[in-house]
N, C-alpha and C positions, 0 to 999 in steps of 0.2 A: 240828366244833363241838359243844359239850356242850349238854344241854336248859337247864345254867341260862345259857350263854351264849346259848343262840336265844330264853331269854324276856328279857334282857336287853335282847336287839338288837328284838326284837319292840317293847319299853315305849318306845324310843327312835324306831324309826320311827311311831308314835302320837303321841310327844309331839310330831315336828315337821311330822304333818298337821295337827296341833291346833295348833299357833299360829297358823297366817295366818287359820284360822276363827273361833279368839277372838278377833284381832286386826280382824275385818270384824265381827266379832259387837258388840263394842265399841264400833266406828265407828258403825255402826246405831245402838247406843241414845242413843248421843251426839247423831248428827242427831234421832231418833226424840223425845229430849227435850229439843230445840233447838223443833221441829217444835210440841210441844206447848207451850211457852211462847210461841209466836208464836200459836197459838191464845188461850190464856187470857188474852195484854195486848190482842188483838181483841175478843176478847169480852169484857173489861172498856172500852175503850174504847167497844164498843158500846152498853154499858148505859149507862156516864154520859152520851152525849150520845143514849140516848133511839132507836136503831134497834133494830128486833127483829131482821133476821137480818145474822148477822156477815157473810157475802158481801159485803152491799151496801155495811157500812163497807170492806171493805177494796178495791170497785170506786171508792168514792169518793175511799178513799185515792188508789188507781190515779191517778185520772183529776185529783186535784190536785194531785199530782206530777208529771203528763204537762202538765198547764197553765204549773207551774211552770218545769220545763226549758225550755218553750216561749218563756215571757217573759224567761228569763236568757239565752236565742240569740235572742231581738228586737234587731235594731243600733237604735242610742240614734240619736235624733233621727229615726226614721221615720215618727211621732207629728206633731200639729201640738200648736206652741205658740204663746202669745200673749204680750203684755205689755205694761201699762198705765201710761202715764208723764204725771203731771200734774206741773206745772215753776212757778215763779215766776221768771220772766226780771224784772231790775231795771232796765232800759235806762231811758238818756235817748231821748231825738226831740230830733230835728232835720231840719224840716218848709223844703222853699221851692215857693212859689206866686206861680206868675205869671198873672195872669189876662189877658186878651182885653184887656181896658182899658191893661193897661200896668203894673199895679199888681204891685210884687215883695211878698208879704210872708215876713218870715222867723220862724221858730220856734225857739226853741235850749233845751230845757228837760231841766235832772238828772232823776234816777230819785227824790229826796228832792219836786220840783216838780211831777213830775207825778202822786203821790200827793196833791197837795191837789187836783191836776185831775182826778182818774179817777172816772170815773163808775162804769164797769163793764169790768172785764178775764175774757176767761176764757183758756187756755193746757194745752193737754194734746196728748199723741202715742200712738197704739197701733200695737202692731204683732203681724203675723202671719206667723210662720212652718213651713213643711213640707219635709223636706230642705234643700234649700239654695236653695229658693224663698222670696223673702221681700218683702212687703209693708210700706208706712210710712207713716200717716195723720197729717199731722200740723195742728194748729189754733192761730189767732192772733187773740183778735178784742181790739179795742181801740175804748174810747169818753171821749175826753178833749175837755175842755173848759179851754181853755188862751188866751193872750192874744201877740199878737206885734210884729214892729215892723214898720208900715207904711212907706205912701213918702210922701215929704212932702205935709204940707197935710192927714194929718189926725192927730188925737191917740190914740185908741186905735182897735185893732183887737184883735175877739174872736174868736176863731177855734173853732167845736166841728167838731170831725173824731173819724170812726169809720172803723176800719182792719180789717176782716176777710181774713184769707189763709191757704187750705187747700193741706198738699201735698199729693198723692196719688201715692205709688208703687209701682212693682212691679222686684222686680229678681233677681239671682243672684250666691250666694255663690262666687264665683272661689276663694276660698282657704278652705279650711275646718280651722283646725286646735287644735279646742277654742278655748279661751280667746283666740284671735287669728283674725282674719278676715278679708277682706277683700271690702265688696258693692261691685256696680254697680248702679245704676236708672237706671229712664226712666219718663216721669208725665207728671203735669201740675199748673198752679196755679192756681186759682180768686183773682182779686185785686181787690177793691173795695175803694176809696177813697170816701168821703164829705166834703165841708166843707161849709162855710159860712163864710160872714166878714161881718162886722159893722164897716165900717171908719168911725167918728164922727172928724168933724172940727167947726172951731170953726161953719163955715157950713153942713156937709150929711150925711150920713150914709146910708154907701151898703152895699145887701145883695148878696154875691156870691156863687155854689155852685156845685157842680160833683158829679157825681156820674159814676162808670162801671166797672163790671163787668169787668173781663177774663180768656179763661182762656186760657194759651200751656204750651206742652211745656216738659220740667224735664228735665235730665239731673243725676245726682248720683254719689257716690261715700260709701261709708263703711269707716274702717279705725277695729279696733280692737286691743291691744298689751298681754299682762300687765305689770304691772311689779314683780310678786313678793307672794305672802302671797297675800291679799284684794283688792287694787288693781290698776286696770287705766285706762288712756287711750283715748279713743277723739275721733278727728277725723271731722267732716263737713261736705260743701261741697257748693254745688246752683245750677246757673245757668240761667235757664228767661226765655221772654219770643222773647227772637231779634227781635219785631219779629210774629213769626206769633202773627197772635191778642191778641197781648199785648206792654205794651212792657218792657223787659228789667226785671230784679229776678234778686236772687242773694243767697246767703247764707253763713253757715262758722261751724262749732259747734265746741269744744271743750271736753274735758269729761275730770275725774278722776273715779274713781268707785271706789266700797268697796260689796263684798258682804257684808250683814248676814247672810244667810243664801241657802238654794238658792232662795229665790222676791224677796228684797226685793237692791234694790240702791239707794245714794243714789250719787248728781252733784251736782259742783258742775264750775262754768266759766265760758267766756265765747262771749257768740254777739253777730253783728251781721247785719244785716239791710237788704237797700236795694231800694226800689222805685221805679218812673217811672211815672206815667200822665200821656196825653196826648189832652185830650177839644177840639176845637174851641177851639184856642189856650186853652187852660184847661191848666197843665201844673203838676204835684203831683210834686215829689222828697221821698221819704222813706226816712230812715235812723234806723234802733233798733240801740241800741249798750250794752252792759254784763254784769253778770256774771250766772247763773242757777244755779238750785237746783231740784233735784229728787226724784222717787224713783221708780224702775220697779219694779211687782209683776210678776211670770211666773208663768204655769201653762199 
């Protein structure tokens, strides 16, 4: 080989140690001034929001982005929620009473009727849920003052009657599948009955009352069923009393409902209602019967 051919071959084996070094040398300053931009947008976000050393932004960074992964692998629903449903039920009543004496009286009055009779209604339900534990408070209180048909011999009878009745339940979602559900419960019902009766006749006019307390077990059930979009059904039914504690009474709610949003939802439906009490041949049937409106907030 000639000297100009060994300095040749010499510039060639150079140039090909020389590339993978330039080639790393490159990569280096590439990361090196990757490296220094991630500085300089630290230390400007450190200035605007006011820390003096950049560390501690970017431990804070760290640590709420470590938070954040945290709560996007939290499973939904492990949280408790609540939600708060006051309702205008429009029922009619229809009241019978028999009293000790022998006397039937009966009551049969619209939802347009007993608005000139109500004295004071209140009407509300909350509930509470945690996984697939769930809770159901529900409230009825009624103060009407109304008039009915007595038994012969006298001409009117005035009847004021107050109706208070609390459910209280606790139960488990059997079926859990988003927007469709299916609960069980078991509880109990607080049910007081109050009258009085004013029954005037041509020759006498006679005062009759009855007052009693009762609290007996409730067994219930709820299903509910999208039906596409925003809209969803839902049924409920509850029979409680048995006789333990209390004399039977049952109920059965149904209900269409539209979600305004993640926290409000409105209902509307129809529900009826029937209670027995029985105090020392003093015996009160009552039935509430018509449509209802509502609206649940959640959080």
């Amino acid at each position: 080989m000639t000297t100009r051919s060994q300095f040749l071959f010499a510039i060639g084996l150079c140039g090909l140690w020389a590339s993978p070094a330039a080639a790393e040398s490159a990569a280096a300053d590439v990361q090196t001034s990757r490296q220094l931009s991630s500085v300089d947008a630290a230390t400007s976000a450190t200035a605007s929001t006011g820390l003096s050393d950049p560390s501690t932004y970017r431990v804070a960074t760290a640590a709420a982005a470590t938070a954040t992964a945290a709560s996007s692998t939290q499973p939904s629903g492990s949280g408790w929620e609540f939600a708060v449903t006051p309702y205008l039920w429009m029922s009619g009543t229809k009241v019978d009473i028999e009293t000790p004496q022998g006397e039937d009286i009966k009551v049969d009055e619209s939802f347009t009727d007993i608005l000139g009779d109500l004295k004071f209604a209140f009407m509300g339900a909350f509930e509470v849920k945690h996984g697939r534990f769930v809770s159901v408070q529900d409230i009825i209180y009624l103060n009407l003052g109304t008039s009915g048909s007595g038994p012969l011999g006298f001409v009117d009878v005035d009847v004021d009657m107050k109706l208070l009745s609390t459910t209280h339940l606790f139960g488990y979602r059997v079926v859990d599948e988003g927007p469709m559900f299916v609960d069980l419960f078991a509880g109990g019902r607080i049910t007081s009955i109050k009258v009085d009766l004013d029954l005037t006749g041509p020759l006498q006019t006679i005062e009759r009352d009855s007052k009693k307390t009762q609290f007996g077990p409730v067994i219930a059930s709820r299903f509910r069923a999208p039906l596409g979009g925003k809209w969803g059904a839902a049924i409920y039914g509850d029979v409680g009393g048995f006789g333990v504690g209390a004399d039977l009474s049952w109920q059965l709610l149904g209900t269409v409902q539209y979600d305004l949003s993640d926290r409000w939802r409105l209902l509307a439906g129809w529900r009826h209602f029937y209670a027995k009490q029985s105090k020392d041949d003093f015996d009160v049937r009552m039935k509430l019967d018509g449509p209802i409106l509502g609206a649940t907030y959640r959080f």
